[in-house]
FIZAMI-944169 format. One record per residue: residue in one letter; x, y, z of N, C-alpha, C, O in turn. Coordinates in steps of 0.02 Angstrom, whole numbers, plus 50000, padded with zeros to 5 digits. Example, Ala and Ser with C-alpha at 12.3 -4.5 7.8 and 13.67 -1.06 7.14 Angstrom:
2
a506604971650390506154977550390506604983550390507124983450423;s506424988850354506844994750357506455000250394506705005750402;
END
This chain:
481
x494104829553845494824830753848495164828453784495644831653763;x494884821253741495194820653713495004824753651495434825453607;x494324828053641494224831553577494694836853597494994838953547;x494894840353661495374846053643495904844053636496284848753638;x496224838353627496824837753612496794834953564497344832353560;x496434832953507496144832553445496544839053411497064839253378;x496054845053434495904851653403496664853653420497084854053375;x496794854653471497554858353461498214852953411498624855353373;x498144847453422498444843853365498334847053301498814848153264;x497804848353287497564851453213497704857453192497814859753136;x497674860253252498164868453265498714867853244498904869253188;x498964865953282499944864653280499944862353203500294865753166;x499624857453178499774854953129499694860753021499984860852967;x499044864553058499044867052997499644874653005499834877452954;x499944877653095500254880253075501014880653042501344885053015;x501144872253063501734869053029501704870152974502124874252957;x501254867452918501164867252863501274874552816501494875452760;x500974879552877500984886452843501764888752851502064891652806;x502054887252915502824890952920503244886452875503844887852870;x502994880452838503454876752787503354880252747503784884152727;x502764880152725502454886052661503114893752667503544895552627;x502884897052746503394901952738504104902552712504394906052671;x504284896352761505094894652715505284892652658505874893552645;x504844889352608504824891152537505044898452517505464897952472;x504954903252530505064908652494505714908352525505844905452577;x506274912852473506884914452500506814920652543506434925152527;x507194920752603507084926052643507814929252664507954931952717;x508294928352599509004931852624509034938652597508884939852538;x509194942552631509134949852613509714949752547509644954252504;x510074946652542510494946752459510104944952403510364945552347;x509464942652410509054940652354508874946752281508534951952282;x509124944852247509134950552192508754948552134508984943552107;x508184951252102507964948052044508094952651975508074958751973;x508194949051930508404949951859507924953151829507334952751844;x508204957051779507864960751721508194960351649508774959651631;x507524961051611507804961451542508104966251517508614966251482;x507714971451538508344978251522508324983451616507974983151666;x508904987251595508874988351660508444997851656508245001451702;x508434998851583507745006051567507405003651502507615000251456;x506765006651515506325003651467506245012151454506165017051490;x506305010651372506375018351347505935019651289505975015251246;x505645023151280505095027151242505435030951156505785036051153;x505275027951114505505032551046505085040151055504705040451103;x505135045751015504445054251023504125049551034504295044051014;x503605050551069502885050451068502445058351056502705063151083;x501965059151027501575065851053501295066551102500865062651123;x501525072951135501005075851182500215073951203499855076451160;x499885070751247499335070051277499005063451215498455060851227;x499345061751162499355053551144499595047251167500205047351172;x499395042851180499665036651215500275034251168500365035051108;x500665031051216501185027151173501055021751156500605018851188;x501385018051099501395008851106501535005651165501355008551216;x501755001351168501634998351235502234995051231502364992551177;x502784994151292503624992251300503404987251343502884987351376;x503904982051342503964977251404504414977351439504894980951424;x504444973151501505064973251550504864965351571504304963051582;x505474962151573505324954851599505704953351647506314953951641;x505394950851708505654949751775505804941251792505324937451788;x506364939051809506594933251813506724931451876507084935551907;x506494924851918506764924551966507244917451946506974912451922;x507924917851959508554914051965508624907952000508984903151987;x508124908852058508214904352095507954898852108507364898752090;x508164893152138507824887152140507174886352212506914881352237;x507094893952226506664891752271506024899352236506144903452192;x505474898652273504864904452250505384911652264505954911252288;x505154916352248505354923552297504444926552310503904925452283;x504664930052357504014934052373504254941752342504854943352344;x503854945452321503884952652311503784956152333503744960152287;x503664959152381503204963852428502714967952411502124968352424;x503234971952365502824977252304503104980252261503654982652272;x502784980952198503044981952140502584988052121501994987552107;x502984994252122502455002552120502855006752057503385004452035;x502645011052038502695017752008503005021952063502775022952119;x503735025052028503855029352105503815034752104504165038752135;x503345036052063502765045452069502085040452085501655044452102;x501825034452088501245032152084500765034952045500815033751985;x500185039152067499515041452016499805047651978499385049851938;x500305050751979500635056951972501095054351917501465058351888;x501105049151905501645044851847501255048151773500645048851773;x501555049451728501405050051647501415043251642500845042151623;x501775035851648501755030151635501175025951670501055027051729;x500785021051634500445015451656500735008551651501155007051609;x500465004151700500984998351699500314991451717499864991751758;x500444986551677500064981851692500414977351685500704975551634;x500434974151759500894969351793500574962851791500134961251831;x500834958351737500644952051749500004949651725499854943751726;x499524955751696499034954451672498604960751717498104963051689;x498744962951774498354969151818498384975051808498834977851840;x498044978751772498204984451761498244990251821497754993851833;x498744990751850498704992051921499454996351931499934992551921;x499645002451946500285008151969500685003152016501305003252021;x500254998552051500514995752108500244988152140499654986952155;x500644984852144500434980152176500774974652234501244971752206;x500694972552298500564969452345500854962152346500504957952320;x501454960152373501334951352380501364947652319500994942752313;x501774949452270501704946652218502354940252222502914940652248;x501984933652178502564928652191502764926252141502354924752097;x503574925052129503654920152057503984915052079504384915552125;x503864909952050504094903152046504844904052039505214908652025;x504914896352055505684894352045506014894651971505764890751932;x506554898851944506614899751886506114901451849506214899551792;x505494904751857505064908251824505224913851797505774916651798;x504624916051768504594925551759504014929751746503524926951723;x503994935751756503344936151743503474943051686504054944951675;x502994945651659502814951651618502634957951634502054957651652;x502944966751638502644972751654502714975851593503214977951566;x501874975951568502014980651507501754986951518501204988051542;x502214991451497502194998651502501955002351450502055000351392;x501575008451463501295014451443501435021051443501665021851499;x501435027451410501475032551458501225035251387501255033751328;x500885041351442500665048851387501025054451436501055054351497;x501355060651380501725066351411501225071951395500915072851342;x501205075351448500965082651441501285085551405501855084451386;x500705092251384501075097351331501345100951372501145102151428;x501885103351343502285107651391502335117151350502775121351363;x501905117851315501815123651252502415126451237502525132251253;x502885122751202503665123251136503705117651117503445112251130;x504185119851074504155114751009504955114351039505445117751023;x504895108551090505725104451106505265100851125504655101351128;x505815094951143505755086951152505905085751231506435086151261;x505185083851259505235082551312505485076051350505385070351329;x505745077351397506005071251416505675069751507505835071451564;x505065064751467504845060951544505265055851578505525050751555;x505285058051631505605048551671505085046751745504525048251768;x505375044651754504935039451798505465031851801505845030151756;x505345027051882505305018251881505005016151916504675018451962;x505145008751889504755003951910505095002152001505705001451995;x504935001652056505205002652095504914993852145504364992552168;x505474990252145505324980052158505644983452253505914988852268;x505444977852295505444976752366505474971452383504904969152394;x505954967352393505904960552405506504958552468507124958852463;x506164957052516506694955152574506994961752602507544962752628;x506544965552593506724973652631507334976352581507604981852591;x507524971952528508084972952446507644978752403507114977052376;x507884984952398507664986552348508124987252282508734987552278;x507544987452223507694988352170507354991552106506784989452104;x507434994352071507254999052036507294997151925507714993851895;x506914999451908507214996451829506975007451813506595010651849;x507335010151757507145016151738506495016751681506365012651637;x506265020951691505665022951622505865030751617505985035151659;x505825030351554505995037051490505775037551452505835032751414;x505375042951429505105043851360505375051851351505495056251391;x505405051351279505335058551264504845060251199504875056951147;x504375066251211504015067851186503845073051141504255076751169;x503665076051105503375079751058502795086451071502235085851047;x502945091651102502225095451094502105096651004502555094950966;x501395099950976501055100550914500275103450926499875104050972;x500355105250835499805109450829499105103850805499165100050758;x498525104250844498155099250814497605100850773497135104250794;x497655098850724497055100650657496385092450668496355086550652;x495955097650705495415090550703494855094050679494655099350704;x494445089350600493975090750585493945098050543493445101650536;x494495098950523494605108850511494555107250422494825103150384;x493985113850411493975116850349494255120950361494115124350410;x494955122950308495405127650297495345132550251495415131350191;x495175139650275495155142750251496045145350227496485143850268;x496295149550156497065152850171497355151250218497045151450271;x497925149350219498215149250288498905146550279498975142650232;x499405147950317499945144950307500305139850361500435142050417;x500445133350343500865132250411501465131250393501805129650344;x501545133450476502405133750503502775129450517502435124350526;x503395128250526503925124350546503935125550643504235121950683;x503715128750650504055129950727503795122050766504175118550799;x503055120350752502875115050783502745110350731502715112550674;x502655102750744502515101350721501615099650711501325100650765;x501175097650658500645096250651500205090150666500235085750623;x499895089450706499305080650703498755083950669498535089650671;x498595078650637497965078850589497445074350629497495068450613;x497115075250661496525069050656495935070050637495595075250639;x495795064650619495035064350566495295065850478495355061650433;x495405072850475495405077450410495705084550418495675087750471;x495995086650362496025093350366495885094450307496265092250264;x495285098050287495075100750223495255106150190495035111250215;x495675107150129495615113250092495065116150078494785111950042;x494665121350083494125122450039494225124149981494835124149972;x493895126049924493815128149867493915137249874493555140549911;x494235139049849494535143549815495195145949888495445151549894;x495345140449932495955143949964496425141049971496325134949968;x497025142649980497625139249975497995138850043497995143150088;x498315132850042498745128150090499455130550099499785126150072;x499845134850122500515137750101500885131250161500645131450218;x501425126050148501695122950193502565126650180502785127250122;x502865128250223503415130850235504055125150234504025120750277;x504445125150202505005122250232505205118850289505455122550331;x505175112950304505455109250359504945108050389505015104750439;x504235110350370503495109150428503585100150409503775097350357;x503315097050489503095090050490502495089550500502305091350555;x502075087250458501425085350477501185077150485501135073250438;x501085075950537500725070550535500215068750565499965070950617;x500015063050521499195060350525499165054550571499595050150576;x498405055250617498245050150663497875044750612497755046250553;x497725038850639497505033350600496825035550573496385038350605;x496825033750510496175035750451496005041450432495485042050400;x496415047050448496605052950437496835055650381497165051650348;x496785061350355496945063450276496815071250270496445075050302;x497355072250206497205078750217496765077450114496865073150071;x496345083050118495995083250074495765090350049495535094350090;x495825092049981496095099049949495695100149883495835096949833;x495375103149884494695107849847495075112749809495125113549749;x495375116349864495765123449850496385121149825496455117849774;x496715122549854497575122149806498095123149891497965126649940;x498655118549878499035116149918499945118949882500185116949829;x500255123549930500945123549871501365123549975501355127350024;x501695116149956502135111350009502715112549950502885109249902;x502955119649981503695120349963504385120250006504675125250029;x504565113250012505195114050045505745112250003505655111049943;x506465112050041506925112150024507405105250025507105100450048;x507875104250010508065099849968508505100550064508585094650080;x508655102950097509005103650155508395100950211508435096050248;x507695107050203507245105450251506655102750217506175106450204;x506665098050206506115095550176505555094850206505585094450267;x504805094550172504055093750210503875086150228503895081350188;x503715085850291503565076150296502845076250293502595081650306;x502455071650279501855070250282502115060450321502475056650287;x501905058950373501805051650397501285051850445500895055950467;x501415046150453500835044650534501295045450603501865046450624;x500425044150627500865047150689501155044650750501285047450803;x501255036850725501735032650774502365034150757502545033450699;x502805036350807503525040050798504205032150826504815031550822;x503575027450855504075022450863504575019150803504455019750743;x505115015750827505475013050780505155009350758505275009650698;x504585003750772504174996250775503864999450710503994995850662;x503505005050693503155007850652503305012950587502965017250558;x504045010150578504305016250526504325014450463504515017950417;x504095007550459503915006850366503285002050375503244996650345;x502855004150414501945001950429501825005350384502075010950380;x501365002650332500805005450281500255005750299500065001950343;x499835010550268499135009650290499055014350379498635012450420;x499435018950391499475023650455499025029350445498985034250482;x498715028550396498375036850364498105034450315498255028950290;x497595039150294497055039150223497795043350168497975040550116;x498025048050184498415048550102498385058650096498415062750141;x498335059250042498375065550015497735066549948497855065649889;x497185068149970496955068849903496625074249875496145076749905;x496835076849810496515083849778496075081049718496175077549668;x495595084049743494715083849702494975087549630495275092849618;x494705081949588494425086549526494385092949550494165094949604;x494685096949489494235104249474495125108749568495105113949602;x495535104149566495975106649613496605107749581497005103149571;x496715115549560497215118149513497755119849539497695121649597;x498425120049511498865122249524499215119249591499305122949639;x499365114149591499785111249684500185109349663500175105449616;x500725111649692501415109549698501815106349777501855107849836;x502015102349740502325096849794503215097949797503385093749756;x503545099649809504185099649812504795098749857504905103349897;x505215093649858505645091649915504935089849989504995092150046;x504595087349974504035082949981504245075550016504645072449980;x504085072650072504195064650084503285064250109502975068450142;x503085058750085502455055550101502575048450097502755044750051;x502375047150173502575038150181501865035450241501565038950282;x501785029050225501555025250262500845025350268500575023950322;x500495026850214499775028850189499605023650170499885018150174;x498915025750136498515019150098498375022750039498025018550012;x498395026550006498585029649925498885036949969498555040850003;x499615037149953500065043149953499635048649928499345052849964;x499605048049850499225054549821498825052649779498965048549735;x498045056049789497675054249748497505059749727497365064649761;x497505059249636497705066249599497005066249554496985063049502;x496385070249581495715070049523495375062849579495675059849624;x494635061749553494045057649576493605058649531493555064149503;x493145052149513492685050449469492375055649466492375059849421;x491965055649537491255057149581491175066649551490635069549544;x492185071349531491885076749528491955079749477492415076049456;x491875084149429492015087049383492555090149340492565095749366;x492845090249310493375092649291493825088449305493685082849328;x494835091549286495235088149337495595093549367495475099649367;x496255088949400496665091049455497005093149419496915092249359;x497475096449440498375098149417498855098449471498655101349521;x499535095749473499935096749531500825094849497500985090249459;x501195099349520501945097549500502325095049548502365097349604;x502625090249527502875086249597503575086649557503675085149498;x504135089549615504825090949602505275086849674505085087849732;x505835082649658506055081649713505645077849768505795078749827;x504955072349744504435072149794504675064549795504905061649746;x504575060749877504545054549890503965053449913503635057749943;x503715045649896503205044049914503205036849922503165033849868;x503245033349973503375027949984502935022050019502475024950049;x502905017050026502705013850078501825014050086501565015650140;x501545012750045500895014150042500505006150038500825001750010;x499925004750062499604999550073499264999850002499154993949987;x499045003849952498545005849902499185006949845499635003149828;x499045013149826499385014449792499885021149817499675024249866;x500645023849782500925028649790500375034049759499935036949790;x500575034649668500125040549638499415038249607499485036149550;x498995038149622498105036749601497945043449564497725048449593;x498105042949489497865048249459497045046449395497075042449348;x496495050049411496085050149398495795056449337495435060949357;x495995056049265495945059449235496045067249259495605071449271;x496845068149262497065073749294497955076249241498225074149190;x498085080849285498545082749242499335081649282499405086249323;x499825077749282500305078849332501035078749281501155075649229;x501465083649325502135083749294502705082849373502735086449423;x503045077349358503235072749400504125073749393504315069949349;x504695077449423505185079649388505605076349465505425078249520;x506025072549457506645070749518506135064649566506325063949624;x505645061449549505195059049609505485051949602505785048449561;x505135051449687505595042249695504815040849726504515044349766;x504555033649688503715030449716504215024449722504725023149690;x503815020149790504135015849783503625011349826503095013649848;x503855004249835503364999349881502835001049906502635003449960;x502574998949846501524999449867501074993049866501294989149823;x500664991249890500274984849912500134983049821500254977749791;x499934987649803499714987449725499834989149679499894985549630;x499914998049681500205001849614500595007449663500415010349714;x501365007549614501745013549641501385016249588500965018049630;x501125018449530500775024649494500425021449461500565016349429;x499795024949468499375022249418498885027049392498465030149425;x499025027249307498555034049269498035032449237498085028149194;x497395035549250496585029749231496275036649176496465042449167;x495995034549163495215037149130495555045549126495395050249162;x496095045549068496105051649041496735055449064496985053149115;x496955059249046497285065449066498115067449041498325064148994;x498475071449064499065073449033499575072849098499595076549147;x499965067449083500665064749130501305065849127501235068249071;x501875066349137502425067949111503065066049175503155070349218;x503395060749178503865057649233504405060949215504565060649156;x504715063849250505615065949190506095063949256506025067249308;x506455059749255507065057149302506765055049347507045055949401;x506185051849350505885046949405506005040849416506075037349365;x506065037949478506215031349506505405029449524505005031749564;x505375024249479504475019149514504835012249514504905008749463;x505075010549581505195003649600504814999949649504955001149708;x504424996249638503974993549677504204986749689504104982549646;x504554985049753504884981149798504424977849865504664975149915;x503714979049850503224976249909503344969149916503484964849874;x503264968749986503344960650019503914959250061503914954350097;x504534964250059505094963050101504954965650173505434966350211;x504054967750203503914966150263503484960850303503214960950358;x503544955650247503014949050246502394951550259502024951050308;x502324954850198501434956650166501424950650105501994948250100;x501124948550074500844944450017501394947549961501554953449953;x501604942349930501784943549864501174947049804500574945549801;x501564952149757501304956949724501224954049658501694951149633;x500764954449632500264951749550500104958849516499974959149456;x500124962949545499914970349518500624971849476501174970149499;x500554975049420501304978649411501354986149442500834988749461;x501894989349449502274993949480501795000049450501465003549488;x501795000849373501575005949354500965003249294501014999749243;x500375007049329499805004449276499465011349215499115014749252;x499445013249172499145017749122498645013749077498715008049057;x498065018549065497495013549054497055021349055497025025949096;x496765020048987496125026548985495465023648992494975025948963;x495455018049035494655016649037494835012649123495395012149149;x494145010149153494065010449204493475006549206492975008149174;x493494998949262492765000649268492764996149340493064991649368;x492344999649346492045000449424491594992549420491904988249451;x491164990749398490664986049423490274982849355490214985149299;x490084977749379489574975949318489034978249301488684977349251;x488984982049357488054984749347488274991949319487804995749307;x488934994249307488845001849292489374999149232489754994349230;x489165006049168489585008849117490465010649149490685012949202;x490815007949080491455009149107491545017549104491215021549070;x492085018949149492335026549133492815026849078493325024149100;x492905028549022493305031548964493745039948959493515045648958;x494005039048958494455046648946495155047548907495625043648911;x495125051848878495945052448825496475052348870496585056948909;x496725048248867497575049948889498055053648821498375051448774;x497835061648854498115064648807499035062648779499245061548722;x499485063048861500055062448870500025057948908499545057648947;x500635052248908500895047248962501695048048944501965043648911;x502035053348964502775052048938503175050749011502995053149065;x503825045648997504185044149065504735045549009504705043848950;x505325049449048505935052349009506485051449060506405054749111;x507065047349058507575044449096507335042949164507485045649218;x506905037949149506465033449202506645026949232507035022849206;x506345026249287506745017449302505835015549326505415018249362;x505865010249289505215005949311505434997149328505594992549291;x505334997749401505674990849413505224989949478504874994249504;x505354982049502505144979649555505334971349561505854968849540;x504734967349598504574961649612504304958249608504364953549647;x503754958249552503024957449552503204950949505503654950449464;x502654945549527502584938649524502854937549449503304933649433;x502484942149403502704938849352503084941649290503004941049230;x503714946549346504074948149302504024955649284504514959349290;x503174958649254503034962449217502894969549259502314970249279;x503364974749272503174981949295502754987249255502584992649279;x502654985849215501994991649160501574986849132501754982049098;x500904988549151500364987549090500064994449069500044999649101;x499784992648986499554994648960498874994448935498774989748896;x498294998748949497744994848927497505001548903497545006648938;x497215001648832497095006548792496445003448752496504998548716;x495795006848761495185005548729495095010948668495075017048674;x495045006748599494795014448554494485018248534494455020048475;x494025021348604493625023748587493685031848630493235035948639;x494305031948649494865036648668495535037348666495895032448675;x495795043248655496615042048635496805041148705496645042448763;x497505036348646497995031948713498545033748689498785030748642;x498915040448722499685040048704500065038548749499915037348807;x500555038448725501225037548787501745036748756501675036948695;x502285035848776502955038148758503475035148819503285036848875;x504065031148818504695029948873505095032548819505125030148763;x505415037848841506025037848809506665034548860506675038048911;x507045030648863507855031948873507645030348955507805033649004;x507205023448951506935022049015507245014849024507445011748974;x507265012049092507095007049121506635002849122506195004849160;x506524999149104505754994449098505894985849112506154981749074;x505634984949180505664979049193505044977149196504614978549237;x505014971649119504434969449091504574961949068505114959249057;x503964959449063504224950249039504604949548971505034953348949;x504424945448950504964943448874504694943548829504904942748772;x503924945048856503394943748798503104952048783502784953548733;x503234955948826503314962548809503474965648760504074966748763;x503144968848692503554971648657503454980248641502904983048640;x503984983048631504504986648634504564990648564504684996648562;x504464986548507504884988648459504604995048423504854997648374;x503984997248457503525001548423503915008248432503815010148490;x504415013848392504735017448392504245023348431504515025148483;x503865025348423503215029248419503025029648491502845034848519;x503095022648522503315023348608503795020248642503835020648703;x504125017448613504595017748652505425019948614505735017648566;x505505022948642506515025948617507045022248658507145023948716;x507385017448630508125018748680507855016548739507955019448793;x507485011148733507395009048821507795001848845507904997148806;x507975002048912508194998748925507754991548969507444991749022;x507914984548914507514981048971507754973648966508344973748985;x507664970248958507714960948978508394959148986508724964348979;x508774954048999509444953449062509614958549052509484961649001;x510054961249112510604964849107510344971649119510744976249124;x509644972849126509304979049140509174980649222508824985349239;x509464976649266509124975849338509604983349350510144985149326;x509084986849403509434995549403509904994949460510304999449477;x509824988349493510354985849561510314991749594510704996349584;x509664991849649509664996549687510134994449765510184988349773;x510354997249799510824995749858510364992649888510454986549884;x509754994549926509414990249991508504991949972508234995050017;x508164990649926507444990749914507054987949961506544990849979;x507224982749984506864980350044506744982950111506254986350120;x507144981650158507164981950221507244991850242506854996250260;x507744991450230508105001650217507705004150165507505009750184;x507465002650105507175006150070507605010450043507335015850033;x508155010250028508765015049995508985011249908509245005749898;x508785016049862508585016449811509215019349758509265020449698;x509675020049820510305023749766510535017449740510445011849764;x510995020049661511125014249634511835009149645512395011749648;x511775004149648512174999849655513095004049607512995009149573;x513725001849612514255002649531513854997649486513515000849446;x513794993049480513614990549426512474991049402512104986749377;x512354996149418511734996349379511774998449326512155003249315;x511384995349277511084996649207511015003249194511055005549137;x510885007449257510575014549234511205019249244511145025349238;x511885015949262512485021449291512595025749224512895022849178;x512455030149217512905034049158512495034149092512755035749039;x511825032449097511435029449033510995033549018510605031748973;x510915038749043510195045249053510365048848972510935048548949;x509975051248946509775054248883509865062648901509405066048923;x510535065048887510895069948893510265077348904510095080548954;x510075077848833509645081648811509005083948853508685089248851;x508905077448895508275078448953508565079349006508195082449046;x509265077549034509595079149080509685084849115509575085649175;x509895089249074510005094349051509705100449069509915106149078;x508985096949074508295102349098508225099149153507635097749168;x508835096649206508645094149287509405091349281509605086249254;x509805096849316510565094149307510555092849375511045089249385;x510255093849429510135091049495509885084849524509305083549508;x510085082049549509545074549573509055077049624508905082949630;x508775071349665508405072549695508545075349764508105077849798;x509185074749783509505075949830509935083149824510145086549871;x509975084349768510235091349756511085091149718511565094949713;x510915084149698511865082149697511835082349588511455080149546;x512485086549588512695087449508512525080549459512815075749484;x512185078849404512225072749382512765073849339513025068449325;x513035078549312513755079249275514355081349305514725085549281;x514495077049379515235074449394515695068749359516285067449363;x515215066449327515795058149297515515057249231515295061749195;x515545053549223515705051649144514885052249118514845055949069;x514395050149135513535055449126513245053749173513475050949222;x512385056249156512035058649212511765051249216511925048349164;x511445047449255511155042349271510355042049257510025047149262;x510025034749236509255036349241509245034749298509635031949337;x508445038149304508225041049378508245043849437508815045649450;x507865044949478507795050149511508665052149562508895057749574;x508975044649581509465047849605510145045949564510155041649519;x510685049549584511335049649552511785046449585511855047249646;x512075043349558512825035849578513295041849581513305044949529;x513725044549635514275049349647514815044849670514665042449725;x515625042249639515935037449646516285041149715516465046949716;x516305037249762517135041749826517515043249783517435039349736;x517895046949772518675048449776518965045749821518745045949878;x519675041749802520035036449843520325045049881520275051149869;x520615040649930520915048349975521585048149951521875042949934;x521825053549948522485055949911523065052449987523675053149985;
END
């Protein structure tokens, strides 16, 4: 008798313990829990690609636990969004508890179907909370992107269009003897380590209205001045005739690489109106090739915004090379902005590469940046090939020990105090127009002007008193009448 009244003592006792336990949780149907935002929203994503990943943070207010009941997807398996709650990668989950003044973590996912047009789809979907028979809800939105996908493609002729836009993954190869026609306003972009690469010949002619994009292919805001999103642009030796025009290429690991050791001959390509920015490597990697460079803006590269090696014929006319790397806390820059140099060498165990630099001319140029020690151009010239070059009526932010005075290359250049081109925002915005008080307002060499009375933007450089160096033009407001 007395062990059963032992045992039911022990009964009674652990179910006390549990209905205290119960009354810990709040159980008033007014119980409401907090959010960080009340929609968790999606920048494009592409079609049948995953997105980055959003959070939502859930707070409980109160000084006692809450219980959850369940926390679901309210399409569940039918959701475009994935959700991993708390660490579970799970549409849904059961009994979930947070502490007193706690919180916990739902980070979100989603991929959108193609829907076959080129409009912007708009997924939704929420997160759908149950607590005390309380419901509550947070929103999910994305909108998405259908596109044309180039995987692994040797291109024969062919032209692309504007109607959709392009993913590249892996490669898209030019072959040898066919050409790349890109249309006005086409966007192409590249998945990670991706590149387009050109044998044949490439003519990316857009317009100063619809211009051609080349980026990667994270469309989030988190990812819009990431370097290193893509392998780049590169045309092989022996790849004639490409033209680049009203052109943007950003967020690569060499923008353009113009000629390669490994092939024979060189490249040729005219770049009009072309940006190229934001590169982990370099902007222009030219390899004993031929380039004529007219309205272009290179700018923040891990190493070289341009750099001309082992030979060939160059020509910058109203170009901006400002290399401003580090204003996304990458390493401070030791490289200068712009490197020219007819020799090369690869390794100790191999012969250097040598080649004439027939031409190196920069004509109402801005060469500026950030680099550790001051100096935006080197020069390295071996004689056992010609080394020309030429700045006329340029910008040159170079040390003090730099000299200059050699008529033969340099004309009329502008450089030590008082030369800073005071760009508006190089860093963060990456906006390159010039400051009222830059060095370069009004200072451009008429005569070369002349043959590019347009900027890069399409705007007159002879509204005011003269044309400006480089690529873009200082246009004052008019006070309003």
């Amino acid at each position: 008798m007395k062990k059963l009244i032992y045992i039911l003592l022990v009964l009674l006792s652990v179910g006390y313990l549990f209905s205290c336990e119960d009354e810990k949780y709040l159980s008033s149907s007014d119980v409401k829990l907090l959010f960080s935002v009340d929609t968790v929203m999606f920048d494009t994503v592409f079609t049948t690609i995953g997105s980055t990943t959003q959070h939502l943070k859930i707070y409980n207010p109160f000084d006692q636990k809450i219980l959850i009941s369940s926390i679901k997807l309210a399409k569940g398996e039918a959701s475009n969004f994935r959700l991993n709650i708390n660490g579970i990668s799970a549409n849904e989950v059961q009994n979930f508890e947070i502490a007193p003044f706690d919180s916990m973590y739902i980070f979100v996912e989603v991929t959108v179907d193609p829907s076959g047009q080129n409009l912007p789809l708009v997924v939704k979907d929420s997160i759908e909370f149950m607590t005390n028979n309380n419901p509550q809800h947070v929103d999910l939105i994305a909108w998405g992107q259908d596109f044309k996908l180039i995987k692994r493609q040797i291109l024969k002729s062919t032209t692309w269009t504007n109607d959709k836009p392009y993913l590249v993954y892996n490669y898209a190869f030019v072959d040898s003897n066919a050409t790349l026609t890109i249309e006005p306003g086409t966007k192409i972009y590249f998945h990670k380590d991706a590149g387009l690469y050109v044998k044949g010949k490439v003519l990316a002619k857009g317009t100063v209205e619809n211009p051609i994009l080349m980026y990667g292919d994270r469309l989030e805001d988190v990812y819009a001045n990431v370097p290193d999103q893509w392998n780049g642009v590169l045309l092989y030796s022996g790849s004639k005739n490409n033209e680049f025009s009203n052109v943007e290429i950003k967020n690569a690991n060499i923008g353009l690489q113009v000629g390669n050791i490994e092939n024979e001959g060189f490249a040729t390509v005219k770049l009009t109106n072309t940006k190229i920015q934001n590169m982990a490597y370099a902007g222009i990697f030219a390899l004993k090739s031929d380039i004529v460079a007219n309205n272009c803006l290179v700018t923040n590269c891990g190493f070289y915004a341009v750099a001309l090696l082992v030979g060939g014929n160059y020509e910058f006319n109203h170009s901006t090379i400002a290399n401003y790397w580090g204003g996304y806390g990458f390493k401070a820059r030791s490289t200068p902005a712009v490197l020219i140099s007819n020799i090369l060498s690869v390794s100790k165990d191999k012969p250097d590469y040598i080649g004439d630099i027939v031409k190196a001319d920069f004509n109402n140029s801005i060469i500026a940046g950030n680099a550790i020690d001051g100096n935006e151009l080197f020069l390295k010239g071996n004689s056992e090939a010609l080394f020309n070059f030429k700045f006329d009526r340029c910008i040159l932010q170079v040390a003090d020990t730099f000299k200059t005075s050699n008529a033969d290359h340099f004309i009329n250049v502008i450089r030590g105090k008082g030369s800073d081109p005071k760009f508006v925002d190089p860093y963060k915005k990456m906006i390159f127009e010039l400051d009222t008080l830059s060095s370069a307002k009004d200072a451009a060499k008429l005569t070369i002007s002349k043959l590019y009375p347009l900027d890069l933007k399409g705007r007159d450089r002879f509204l005011d008193k003269g044309p400006d160096i480089g690529a873009l033009e200082r246009q004052e407001k008019k006070p309003a009448k």
